[in-house]
Backbone as CSV, one residue per row, in Angstrom:
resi,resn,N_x,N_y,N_z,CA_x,CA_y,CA_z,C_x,C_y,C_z
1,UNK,-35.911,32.086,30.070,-36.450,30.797,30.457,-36.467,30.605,31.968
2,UNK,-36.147,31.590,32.742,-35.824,31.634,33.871,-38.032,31.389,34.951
3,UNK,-38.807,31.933,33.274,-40.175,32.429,33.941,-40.800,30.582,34.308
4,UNK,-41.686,30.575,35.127,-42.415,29.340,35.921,-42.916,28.727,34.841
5,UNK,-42.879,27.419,34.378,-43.652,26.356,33.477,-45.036,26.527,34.319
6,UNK,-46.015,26.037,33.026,-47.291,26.379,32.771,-48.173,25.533,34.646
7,UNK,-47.551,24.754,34.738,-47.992,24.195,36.014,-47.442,24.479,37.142
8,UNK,-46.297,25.569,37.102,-45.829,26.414,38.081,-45.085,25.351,39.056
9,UNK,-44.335,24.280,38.577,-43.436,23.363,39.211,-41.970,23.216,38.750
10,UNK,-41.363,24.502,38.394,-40.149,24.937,37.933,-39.771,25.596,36.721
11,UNK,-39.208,25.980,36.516,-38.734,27.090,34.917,-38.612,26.362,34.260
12,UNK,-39.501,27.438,33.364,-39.796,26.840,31.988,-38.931,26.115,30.943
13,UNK,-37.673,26.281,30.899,-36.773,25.589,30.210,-36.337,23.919,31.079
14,UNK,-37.155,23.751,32.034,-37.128,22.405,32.328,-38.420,21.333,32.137
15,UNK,-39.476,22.431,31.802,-40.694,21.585,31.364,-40.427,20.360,30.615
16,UNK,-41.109,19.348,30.382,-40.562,17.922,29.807,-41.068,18.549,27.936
17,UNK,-42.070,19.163,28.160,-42.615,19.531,26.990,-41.851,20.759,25.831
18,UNK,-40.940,21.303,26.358,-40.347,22.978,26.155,-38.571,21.654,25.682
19,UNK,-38.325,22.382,24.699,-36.625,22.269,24.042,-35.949,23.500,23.746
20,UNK,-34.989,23.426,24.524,-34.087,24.711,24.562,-32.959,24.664,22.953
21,UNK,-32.935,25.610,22.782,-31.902,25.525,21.805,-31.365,26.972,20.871
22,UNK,-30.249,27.447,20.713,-29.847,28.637,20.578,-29.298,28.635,19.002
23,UNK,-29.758,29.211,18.085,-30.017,29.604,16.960,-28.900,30.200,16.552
24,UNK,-28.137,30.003,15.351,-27.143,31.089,14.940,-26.904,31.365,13.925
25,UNK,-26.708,32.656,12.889,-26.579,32.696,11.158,-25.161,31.373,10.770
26,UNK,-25.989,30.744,9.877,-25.122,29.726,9.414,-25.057,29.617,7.820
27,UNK,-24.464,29.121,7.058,-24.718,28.961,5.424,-25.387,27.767,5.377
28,UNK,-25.754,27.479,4.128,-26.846,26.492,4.242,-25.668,25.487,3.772
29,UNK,-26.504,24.342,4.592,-25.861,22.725,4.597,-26.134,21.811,3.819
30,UNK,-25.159,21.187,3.237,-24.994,20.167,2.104,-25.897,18.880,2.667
31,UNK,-26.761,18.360,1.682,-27.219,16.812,2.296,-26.656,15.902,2.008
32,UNK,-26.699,14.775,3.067,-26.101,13.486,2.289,-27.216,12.325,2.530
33,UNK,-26.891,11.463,1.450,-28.075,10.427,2.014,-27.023,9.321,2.756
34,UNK,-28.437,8.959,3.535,-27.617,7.889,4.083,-27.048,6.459,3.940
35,UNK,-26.813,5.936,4.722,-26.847,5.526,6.189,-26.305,6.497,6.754
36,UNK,-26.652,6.659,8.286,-25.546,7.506,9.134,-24.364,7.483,8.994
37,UNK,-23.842,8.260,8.964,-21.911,7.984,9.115,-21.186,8.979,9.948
38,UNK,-20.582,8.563,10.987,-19.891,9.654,12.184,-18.667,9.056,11.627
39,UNK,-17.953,10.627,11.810,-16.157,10.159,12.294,-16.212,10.391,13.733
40,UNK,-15.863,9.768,14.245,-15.127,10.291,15.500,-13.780,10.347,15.822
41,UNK,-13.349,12.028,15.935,-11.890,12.168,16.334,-11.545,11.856,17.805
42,UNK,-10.289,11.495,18.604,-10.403,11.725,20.048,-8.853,11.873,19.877
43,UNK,-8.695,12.993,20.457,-7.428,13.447,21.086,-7.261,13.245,22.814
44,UNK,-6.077,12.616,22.674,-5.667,12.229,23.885,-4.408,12.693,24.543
45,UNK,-3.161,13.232,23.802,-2.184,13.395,24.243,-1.690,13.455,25.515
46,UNK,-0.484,12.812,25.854,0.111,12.411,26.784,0.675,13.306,27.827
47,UNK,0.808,14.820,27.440,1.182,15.786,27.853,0.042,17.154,28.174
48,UNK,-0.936,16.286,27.971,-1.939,17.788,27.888,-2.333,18.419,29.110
49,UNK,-2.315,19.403,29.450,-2.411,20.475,30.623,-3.540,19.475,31.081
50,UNK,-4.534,19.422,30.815,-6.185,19.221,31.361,-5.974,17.683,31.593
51,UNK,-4.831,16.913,31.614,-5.257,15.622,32.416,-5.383,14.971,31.139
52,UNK,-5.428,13.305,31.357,-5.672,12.343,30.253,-7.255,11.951,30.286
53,UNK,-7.803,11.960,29.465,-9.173,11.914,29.367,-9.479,10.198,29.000
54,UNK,-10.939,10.080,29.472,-10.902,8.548,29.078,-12.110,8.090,27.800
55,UNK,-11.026,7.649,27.049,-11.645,8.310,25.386,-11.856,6.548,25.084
56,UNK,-11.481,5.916,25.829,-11.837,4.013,25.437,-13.401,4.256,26.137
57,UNK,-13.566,4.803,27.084,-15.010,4.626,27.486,-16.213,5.422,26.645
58,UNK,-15.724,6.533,26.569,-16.265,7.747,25.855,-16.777,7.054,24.265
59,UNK,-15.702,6.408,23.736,-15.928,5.615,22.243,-16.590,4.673,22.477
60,UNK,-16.389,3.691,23.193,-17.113,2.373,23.420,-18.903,2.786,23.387
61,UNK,-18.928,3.764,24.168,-20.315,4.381,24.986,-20.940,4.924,23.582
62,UNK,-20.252,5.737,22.418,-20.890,6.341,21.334,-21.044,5.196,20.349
63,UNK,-20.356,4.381,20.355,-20.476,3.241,19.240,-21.289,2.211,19.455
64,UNK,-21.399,2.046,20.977,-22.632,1.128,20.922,-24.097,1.868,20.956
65,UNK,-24.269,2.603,21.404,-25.663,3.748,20.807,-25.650,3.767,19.530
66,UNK,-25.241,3.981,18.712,-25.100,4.029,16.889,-25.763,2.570,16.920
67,UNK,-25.084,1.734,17.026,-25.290,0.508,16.496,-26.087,-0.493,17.111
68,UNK,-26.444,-0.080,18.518,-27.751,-0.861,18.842,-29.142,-0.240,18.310
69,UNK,-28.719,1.342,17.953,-30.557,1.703,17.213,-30.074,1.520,15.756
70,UNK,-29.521,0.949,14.933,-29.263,0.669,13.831,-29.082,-0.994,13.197
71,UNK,-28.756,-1.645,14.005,-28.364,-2.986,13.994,-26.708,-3.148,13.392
72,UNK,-26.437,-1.783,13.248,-24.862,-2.020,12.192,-24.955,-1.433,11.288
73,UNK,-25.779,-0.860,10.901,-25.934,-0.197,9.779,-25.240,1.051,9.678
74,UNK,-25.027,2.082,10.642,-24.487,3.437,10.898,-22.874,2.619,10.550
75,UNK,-22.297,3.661,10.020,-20.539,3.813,9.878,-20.155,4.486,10.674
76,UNK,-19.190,4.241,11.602,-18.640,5.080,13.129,-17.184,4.802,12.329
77,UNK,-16.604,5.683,11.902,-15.035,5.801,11.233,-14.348,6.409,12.675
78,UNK,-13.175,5.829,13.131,-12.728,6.793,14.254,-11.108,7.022,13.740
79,UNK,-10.998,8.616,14.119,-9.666,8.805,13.952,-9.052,8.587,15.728
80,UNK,-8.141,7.842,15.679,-7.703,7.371,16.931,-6.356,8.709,17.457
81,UNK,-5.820,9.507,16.543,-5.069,10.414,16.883,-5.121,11.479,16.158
82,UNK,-6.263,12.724,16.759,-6.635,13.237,16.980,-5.941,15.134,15.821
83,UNK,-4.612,14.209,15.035,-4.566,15.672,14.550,-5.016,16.097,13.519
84,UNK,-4.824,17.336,13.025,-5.289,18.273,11.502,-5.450,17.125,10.296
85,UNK,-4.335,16.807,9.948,-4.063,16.049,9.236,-4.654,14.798,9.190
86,UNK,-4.844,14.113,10.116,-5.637,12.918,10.069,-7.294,12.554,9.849
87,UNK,-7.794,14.053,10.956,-9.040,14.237,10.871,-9.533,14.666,8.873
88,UNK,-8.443,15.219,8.290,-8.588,15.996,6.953,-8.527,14.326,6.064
89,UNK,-7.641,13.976,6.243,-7.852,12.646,5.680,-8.834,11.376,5.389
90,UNK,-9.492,11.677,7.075,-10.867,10.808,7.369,-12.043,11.300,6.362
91,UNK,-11.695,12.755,6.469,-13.240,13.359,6.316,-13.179,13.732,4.518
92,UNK,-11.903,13.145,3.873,-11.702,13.317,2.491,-11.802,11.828,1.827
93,UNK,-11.705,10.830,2.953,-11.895,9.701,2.215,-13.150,8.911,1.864
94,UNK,-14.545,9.687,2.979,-15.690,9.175,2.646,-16.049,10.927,3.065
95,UNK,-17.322,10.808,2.507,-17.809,11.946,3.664,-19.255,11.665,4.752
96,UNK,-18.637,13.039,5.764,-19.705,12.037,6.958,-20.870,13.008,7.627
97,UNK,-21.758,12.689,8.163,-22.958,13.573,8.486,-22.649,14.106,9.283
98,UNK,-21.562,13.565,10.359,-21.253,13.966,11.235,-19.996,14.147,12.219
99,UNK,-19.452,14.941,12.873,-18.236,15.091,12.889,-18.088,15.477,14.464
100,UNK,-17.246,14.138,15.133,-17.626,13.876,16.668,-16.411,14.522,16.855
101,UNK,-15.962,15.460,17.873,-14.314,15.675,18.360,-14.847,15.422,19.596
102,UNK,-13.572,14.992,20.332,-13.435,14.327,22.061,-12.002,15.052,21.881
103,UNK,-11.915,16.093,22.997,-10.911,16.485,23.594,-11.124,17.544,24.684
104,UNK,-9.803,17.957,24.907,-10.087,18.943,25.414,-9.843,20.735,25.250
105,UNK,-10.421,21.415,26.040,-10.994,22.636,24.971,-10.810,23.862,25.938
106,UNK,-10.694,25.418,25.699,-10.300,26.056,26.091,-11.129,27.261,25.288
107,UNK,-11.817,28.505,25.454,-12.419,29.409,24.924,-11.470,29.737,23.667
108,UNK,-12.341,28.924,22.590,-11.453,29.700,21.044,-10.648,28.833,20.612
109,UNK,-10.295,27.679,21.277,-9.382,26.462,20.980,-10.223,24.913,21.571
110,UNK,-9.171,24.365,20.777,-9.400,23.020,20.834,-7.621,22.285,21.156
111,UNK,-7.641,21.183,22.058,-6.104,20.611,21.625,-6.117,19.086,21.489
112,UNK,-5.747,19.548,20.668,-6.019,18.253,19.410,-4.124,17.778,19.695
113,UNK,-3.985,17.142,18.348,-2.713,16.425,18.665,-1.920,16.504,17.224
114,UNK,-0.575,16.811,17.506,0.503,17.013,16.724,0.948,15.571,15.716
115,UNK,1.333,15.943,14.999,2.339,14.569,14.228,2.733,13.696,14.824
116,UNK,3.368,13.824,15.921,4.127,13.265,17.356,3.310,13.106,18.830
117,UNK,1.691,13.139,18.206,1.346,12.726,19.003,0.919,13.837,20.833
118,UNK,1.678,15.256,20.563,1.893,15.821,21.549,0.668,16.701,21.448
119,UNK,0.606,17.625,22.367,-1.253,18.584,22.603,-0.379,19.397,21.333
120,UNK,-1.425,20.106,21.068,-1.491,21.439,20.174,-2.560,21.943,20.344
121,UNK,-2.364,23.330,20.684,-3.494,24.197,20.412,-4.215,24.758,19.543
122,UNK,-5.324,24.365,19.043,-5.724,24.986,17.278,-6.750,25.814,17.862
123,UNK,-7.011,26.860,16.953,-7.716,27.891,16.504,-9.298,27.446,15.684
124,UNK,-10.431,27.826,15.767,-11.318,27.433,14.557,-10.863,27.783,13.179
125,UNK,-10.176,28.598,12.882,-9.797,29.481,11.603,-8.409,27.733,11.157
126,UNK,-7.823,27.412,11.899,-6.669,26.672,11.615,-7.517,25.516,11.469
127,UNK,-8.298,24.823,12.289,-9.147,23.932,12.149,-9.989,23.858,10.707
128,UNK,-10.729,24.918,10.669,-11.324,24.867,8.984,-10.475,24.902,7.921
129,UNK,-9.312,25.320,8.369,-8.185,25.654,6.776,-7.557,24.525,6.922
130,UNK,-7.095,23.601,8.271,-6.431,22.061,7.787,-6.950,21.184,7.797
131,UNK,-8.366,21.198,8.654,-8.595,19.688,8.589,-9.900,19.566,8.140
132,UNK,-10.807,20.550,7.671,-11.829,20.147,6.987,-11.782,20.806,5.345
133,UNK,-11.791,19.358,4.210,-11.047,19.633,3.177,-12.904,20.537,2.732
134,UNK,-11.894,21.262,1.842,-13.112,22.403,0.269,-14.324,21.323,-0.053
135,UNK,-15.254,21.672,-0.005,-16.440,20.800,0.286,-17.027,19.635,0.892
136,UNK,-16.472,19.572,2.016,-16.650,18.514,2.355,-17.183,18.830,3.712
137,UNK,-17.422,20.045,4.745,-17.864,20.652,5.856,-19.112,19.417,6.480
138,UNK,-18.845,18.365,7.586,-19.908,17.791,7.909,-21.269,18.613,8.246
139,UNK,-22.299,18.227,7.961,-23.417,19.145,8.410,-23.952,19.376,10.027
140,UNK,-23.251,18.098,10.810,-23.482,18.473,12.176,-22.006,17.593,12.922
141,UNK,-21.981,19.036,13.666,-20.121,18.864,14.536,-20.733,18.709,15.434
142,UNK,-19.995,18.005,16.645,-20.028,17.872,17.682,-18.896,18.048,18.735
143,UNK,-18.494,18.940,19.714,-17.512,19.603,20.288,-17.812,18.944,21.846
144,UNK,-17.199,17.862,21.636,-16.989,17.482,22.967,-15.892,17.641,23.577
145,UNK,-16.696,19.127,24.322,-15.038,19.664,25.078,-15.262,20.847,25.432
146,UNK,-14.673,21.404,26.354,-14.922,22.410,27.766,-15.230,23.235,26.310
147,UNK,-15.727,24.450,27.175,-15.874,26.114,26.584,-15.740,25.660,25.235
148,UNK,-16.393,25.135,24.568,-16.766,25.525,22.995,-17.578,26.410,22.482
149,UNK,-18.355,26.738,22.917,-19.235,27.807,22.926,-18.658,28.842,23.177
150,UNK,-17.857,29.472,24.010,-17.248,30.752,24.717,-16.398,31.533,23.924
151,UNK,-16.482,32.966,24.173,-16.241,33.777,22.994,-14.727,33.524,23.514
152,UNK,-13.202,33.388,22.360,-12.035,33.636,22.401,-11.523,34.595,22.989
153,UNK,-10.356,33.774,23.959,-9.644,35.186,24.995,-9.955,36.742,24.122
154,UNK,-9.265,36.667,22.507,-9.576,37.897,22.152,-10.788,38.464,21.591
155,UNK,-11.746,37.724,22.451,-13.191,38.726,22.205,-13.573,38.109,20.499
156,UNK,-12.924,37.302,20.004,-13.611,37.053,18.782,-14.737,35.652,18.978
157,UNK,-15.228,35.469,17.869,-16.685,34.300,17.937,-15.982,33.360,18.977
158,UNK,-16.927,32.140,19.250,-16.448,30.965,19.948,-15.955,30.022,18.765
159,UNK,-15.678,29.267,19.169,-15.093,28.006,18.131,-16.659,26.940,17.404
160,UNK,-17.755,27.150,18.615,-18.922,26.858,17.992,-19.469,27.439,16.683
161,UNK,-19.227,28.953,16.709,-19.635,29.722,16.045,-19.092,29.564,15.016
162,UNK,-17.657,30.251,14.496,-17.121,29.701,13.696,-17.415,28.569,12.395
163,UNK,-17.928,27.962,13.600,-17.984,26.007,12.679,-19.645,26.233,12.115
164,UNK,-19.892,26.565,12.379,-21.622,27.059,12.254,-21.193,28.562,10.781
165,UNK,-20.346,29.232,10.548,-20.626,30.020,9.808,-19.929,29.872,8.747
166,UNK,-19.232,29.080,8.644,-18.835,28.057,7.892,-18.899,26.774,7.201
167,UNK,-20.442,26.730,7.118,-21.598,25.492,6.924,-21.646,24.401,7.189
168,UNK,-20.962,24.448,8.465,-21.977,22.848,9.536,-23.307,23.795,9.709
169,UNK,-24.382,22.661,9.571,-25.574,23.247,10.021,-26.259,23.434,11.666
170,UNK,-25.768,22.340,12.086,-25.863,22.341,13.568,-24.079,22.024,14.235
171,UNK,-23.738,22.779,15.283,-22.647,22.219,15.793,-22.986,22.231,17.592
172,UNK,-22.766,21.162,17.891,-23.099,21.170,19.307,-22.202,21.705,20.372
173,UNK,-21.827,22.815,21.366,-20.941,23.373,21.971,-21.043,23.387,22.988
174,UNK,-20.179,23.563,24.436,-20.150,23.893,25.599,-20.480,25.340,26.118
175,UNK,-20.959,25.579,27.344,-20.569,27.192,27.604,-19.507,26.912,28.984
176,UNK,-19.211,26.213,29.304,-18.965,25.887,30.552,-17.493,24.403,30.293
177,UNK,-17.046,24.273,32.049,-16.467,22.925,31.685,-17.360,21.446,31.459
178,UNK,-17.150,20.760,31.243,-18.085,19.093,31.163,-17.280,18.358,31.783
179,UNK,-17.671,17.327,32.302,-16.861,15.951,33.081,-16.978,14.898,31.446
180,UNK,-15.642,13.821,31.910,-16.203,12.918,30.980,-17.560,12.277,31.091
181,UNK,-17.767,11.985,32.271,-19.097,11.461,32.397,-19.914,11.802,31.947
182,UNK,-20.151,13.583,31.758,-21.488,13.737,31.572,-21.712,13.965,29.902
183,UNK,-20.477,14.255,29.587,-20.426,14.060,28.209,-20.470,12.695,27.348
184,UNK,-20.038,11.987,28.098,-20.336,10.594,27.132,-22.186,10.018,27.296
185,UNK,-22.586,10.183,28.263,-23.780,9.786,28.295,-24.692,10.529,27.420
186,UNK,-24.487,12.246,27.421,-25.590,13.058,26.598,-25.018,12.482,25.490
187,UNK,-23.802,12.645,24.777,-24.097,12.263,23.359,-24.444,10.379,23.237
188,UNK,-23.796,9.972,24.221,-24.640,8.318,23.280,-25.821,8.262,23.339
189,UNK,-26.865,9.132,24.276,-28.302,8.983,24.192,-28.264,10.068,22.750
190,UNK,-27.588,10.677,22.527,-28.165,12.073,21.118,-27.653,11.036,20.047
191,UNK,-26.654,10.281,19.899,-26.331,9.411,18.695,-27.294,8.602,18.576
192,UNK,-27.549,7.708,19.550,-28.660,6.589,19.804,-30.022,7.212,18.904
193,UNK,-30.321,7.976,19.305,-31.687,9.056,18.819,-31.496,9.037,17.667
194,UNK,-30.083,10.148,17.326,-30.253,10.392,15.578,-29.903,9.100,14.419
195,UNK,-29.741,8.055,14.870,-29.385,6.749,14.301,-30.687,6.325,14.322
196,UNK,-31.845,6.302,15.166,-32.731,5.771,15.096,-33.848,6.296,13.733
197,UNK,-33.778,7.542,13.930,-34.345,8.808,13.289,-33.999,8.508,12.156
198,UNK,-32.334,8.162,11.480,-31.682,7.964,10.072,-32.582,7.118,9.744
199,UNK,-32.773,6.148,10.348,-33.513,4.810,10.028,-35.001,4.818,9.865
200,UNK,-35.582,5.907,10.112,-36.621,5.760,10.537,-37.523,5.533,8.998
């Protein structure tokens, strides 16, 4: 995508007309009808290497996109602490289209939050075996959080991948770090969108 858009005023993957997007073998995805329904997890812990993240703005910012292109209609379930167990609970008590994590992230991990509230480092393999229960895999994850995309220190898939071959149908990932900023804005304009779209 690096080659000149058709009017030769920058590469082609910035044309307004051209959508980038990277493809990966996945199992096929369960439907649900609607209304929309997001969980959103956010891990925050008090101790976490990467700084305290600001997850009141980050939520505020995704929940009002849902619900101004919906009128109220979308279900925004939030797990407010962020561990295995809780997220497994959320996502066993209704099920949801979609499955928001806010934290922070590391090639091959995620750190999410302990019983007590403290960081933990999970694995995708630990992630699918605790907290997303036997049929219930949302059809689109969302990995808000550094290097989700990036293959694991030991050379195995990324944590995107993973979640993708394991039948989410779309999971959205990093290759790189993100600011909060720039992450809360792309997804409340991508929630805003797909709430509108549910409705449509």
């Amino acid at each position: 995508f690096r080659s000149p858009s058709p009017d030769g005023r920058g590469p082609l993957a910035l044309h307004p007309l051209v959508s980038v997007y990277r493809k990966a073998d996945a199992t096929v995805a369960r439907l649900l009808p609607g209304p929309l329904r997001i969980v959103a997890a956010i891990a925050a812990p008090e101790d976490s290497s990467g700084g305290v993240v600001d997850y009141e703005r980050h939520l505020r910012s995704l929940i009002a996109a849902v619900r101004s292109a919906r009128q109220g209609d979308a279900d925004v379930r939030v797990v407010p602490f962020a561990s295995l167990d809780a997220i497994r609970e959320e996502l066993e008590r209704a099920p949801a289209h979609v499955l928001h994590v806010y934290c922070h992230g590391q090639p091959g991990r995620l750190e999410l939050e302990d019983d007590d509230g403290q960081a933990r480092l999970v694995t995708a393999e630990e992630f699918l075996d605790q907290a997303v229960p036997t049929g219930a895999m949302p059809p689109v994850i969302t990995l808000s959080a550094c290097y989700t995309d990036v293959a694991s220190a030991e050379g195995g898939p990324s944590f995107a991948a993973e979640l993708a071959g394991h039948g989410a149908a779309a999971v959205i990932g990093t290759e790189t770090s993100v600011t909060d900023v720039y992450a809360t804005r792309l997804l409340a304009r991508f929630y805003g969108r797909l709430a509108r779209a549910a409705g449509a």
